[in-house]
C-alpha positions as CSV (number, residue, x, y, z in Angstrom):
1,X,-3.0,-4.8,32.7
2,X,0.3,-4.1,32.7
3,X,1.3,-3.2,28.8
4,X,0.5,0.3,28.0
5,X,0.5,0.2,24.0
6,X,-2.9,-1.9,24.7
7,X,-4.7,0.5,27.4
8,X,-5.6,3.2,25.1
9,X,-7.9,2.0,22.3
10,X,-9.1,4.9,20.2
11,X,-10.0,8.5,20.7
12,X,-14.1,9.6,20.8
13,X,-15.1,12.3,18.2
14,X,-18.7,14.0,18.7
15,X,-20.0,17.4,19.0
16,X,-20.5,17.0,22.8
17,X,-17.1,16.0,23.1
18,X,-15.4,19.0,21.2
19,X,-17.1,21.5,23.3
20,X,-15.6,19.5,26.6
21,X,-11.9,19.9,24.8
22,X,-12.6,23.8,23.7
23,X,-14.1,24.4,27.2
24,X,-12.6,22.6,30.1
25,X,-9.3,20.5,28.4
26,X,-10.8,17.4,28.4
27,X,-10.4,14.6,26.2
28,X,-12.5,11.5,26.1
29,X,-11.1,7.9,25.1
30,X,-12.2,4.4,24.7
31,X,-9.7,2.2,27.0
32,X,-9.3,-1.3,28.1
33,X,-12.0,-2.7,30.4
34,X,-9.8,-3.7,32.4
35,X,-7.8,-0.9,32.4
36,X,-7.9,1.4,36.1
37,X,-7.3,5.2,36.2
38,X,-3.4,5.0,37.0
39,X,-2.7,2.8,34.3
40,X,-5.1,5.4,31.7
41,X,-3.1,8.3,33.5
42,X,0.4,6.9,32.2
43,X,0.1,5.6,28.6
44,X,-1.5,8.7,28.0
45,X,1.5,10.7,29.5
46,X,3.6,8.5,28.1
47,X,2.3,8.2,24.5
48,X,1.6,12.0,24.1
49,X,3.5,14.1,26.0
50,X,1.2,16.1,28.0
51,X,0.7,16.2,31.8
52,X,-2.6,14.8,33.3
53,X,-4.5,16.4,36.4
54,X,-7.4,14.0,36.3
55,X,-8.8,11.0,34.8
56,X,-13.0,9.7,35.1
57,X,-13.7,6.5,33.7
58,X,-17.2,5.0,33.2
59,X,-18.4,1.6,32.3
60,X,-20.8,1.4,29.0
61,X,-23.4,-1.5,28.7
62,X,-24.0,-2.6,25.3
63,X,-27.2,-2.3,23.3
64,X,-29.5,-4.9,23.2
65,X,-30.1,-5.1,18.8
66,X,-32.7,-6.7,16.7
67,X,-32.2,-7.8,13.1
68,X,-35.4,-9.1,12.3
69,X,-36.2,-12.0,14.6
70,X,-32.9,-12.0,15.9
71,X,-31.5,-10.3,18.3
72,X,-27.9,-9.7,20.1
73,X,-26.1,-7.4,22.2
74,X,-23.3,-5.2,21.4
75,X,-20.3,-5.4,23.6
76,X,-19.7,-3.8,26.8
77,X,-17.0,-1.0,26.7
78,X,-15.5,1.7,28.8
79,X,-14.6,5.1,28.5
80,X,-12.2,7.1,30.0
81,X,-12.4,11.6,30.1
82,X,-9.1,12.8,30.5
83,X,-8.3,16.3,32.1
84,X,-4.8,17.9,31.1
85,X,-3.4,20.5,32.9
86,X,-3.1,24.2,31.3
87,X,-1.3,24.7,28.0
88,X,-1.2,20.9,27.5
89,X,-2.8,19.6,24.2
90,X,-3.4,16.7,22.0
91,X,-2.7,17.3,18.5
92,X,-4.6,14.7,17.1
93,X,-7.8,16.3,17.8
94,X,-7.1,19.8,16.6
95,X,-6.6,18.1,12.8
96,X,-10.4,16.7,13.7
């Protein structure tokens, strides 16, 4: 992966997650699959301004779903907690 604007897909909003960001300055996102920790490290430095001390990613299986008689399988994702360093903030969450 080598285009940034495509590593970063959309930030992840729960309550579990708020109390990461008010706690420890952590911010979780959904990224690329195929995106690796260096590549997560700068679009987010790059797209928001803020400096990053440490990124964890982690590979989500999708669900197995039954409609019926039918069933499929949701799509396998990854996510991506984001540490920034002190003072550093994203201000798309604090209008959450």
């Amino acid at each position: 992966m080598k285009d940034l604007s495509q590593v970063v897909r959309k930030p992840l909003v729960t309550e579990r997650f708020a109390d990461l960001r008010e706690r420890d300055n952590k911010f979780i996102f959904e990224v690329h699959p195929d995106a690796n920790k260096h590549e997560i490290r700068q679009a987010i430095e790059h797209y928001f301004g803020v400096k990053v001390t440490d990124v964890r990613t982690m590979n989500v299986r999708g669900k197995v779903k039954r409609l019926g008689r039918f069933s499929g399988k949701r799509a396998d994702w990854k996510k991506a907690i984001v540490t920034l360093s002190e003072g550093d903030s994203i201000d798309l969450f604090d209008q959450v």
